[in-house]
MMTF fields as JSON, N, C-alpha, C and O atoms, coordinates in Angstrom:
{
  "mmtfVersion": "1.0.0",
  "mmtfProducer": "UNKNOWN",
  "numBonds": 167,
  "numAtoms": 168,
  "numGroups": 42,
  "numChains": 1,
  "numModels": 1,
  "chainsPerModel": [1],
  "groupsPerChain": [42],
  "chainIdList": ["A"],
  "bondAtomList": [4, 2, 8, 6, 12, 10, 16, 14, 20, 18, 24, 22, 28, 26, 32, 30, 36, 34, 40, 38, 44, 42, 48, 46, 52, 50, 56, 54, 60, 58, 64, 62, 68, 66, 72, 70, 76, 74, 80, 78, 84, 82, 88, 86, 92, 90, 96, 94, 100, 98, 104, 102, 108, 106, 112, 110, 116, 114, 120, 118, 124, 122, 128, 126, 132, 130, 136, 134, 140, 138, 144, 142, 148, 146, 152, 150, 156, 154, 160, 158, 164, 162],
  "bondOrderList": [1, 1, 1, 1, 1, 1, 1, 1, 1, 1, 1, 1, 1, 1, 1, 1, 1, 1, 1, 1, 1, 1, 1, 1, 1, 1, 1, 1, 1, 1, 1, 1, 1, 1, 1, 1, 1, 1, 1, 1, 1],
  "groupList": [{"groupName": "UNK", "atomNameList": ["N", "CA", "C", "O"], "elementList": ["N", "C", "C", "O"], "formalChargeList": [0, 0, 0, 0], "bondAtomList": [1, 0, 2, 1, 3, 2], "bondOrderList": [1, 1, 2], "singleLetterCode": "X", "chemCompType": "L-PEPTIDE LINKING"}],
  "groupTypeList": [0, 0, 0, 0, 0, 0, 0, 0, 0, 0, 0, 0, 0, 0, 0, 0, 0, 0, 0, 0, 0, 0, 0, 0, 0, 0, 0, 0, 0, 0, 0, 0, 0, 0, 0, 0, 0, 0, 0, 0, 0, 0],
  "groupIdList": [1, 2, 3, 4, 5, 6, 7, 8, 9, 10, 11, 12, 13, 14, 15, 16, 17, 18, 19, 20, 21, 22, 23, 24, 25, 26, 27, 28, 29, 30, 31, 32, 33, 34, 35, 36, 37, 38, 39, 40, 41, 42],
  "secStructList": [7, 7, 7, 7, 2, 2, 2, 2, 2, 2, 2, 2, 2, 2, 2, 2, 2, 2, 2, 2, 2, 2, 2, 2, 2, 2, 2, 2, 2, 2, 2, 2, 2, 2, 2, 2, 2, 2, 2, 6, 6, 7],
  "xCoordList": [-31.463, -31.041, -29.908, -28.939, -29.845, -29.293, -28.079, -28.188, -27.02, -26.049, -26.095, -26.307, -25.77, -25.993, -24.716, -23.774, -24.792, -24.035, -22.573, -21.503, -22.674, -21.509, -21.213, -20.197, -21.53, -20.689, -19.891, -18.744, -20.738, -19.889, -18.667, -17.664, -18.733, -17.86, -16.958, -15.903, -17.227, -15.942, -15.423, -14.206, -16.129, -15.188, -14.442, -13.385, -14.435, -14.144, -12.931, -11.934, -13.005, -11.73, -10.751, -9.634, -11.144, -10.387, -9.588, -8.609, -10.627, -9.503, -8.909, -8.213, -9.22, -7.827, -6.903, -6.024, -6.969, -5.804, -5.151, -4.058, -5.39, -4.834, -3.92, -2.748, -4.898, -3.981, -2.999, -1.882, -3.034, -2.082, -0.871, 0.195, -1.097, -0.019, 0.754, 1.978, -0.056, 0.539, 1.002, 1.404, 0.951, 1.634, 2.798, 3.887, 2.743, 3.768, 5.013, 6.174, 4.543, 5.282, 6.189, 7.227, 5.634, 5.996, 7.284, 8.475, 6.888, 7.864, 8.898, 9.951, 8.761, 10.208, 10.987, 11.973, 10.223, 11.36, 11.671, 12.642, 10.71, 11.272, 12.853, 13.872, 12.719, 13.754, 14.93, 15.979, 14.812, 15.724, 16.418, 17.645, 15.418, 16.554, 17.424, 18.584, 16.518, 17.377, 18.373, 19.171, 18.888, 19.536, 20.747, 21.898, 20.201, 21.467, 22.331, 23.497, 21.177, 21.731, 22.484, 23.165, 22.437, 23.494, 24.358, 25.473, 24.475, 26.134, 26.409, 27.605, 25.879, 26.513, 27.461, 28.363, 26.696, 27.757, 28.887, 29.605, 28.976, 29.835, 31.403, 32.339],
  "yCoordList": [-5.73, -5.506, -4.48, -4.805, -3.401, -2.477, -2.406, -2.807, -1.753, -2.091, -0.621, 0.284, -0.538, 0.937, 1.479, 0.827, 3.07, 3.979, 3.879, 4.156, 3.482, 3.341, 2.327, 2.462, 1.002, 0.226, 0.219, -0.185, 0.758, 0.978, 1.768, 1.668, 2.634, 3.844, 3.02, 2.94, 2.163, 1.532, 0.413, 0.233, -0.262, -1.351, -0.451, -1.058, 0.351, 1.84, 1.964, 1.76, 2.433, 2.937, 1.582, 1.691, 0.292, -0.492, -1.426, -2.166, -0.977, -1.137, -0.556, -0.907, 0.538, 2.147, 1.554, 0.896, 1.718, 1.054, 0.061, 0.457, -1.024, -2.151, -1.978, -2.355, -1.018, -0.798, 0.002, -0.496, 1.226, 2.142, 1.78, 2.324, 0.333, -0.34, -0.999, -0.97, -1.864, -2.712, -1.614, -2.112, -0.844, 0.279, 0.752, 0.696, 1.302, 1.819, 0.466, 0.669, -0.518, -1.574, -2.065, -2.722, -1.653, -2.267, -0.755, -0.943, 0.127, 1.679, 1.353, 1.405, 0.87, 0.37, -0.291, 0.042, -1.64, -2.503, -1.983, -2.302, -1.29, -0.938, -0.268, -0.708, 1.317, 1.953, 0.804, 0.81, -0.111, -0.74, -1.355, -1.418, -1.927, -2.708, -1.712, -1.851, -0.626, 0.62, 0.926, 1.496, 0.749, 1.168, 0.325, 0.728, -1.176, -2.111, -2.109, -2.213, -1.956, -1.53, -0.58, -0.655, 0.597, 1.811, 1.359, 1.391, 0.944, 0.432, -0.638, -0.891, -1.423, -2.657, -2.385, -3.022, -0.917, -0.651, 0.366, 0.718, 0.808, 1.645, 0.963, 1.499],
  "zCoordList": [-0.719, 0.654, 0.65, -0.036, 1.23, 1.287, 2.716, 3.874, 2.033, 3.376, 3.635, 2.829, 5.371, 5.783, 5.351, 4.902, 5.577, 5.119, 5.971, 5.43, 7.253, 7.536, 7.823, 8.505, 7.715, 6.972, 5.845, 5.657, 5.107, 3.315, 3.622, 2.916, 4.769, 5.213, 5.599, 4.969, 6.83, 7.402, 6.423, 6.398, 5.712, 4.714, 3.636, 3.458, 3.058, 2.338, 2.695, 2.002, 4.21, 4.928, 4.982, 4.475, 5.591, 6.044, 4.893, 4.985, 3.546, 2.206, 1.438, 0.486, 1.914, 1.831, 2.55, 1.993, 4.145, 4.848, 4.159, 3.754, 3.884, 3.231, 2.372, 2.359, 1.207, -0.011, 0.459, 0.328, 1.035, 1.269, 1.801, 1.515, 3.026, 2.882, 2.278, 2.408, 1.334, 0.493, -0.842, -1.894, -0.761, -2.035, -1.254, -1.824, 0.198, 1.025, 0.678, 0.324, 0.841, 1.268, -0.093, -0.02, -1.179, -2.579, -2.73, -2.981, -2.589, -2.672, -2.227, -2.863, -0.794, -0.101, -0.892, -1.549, -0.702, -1.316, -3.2, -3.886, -3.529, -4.931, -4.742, -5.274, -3.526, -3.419, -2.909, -3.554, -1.863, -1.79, -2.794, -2.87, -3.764, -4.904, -5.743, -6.131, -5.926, -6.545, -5.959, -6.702, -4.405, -3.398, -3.712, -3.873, -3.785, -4.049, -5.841, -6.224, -6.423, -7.809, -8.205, -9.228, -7.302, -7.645, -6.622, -7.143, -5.43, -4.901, -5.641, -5.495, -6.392, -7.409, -8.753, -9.296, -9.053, -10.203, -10.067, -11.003, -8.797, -8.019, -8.094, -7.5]
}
């Protein structure tokens, strides 16, 4: 059973979205702890 082409397209996209957030979201808080670590040894 074959899934159509744009389905595959839209589940594709909508777990790009996902990830792209959840990577956006991990960057942040990475830079933040870096943020608090250089005013900690200040």
């Amino acid at each position: 059973m074959a899934m159509p082409v744009e389905m595959a397209v839209c589940i594709a996209h909508n777990v790009f979205l996902l990830l792209d957030s959840w990577i956006w979201t991990c960057v942040l808080a990475a830079d933040e702890a870096a943020r608090l670590l250089r005013s900690a040894t200040r």
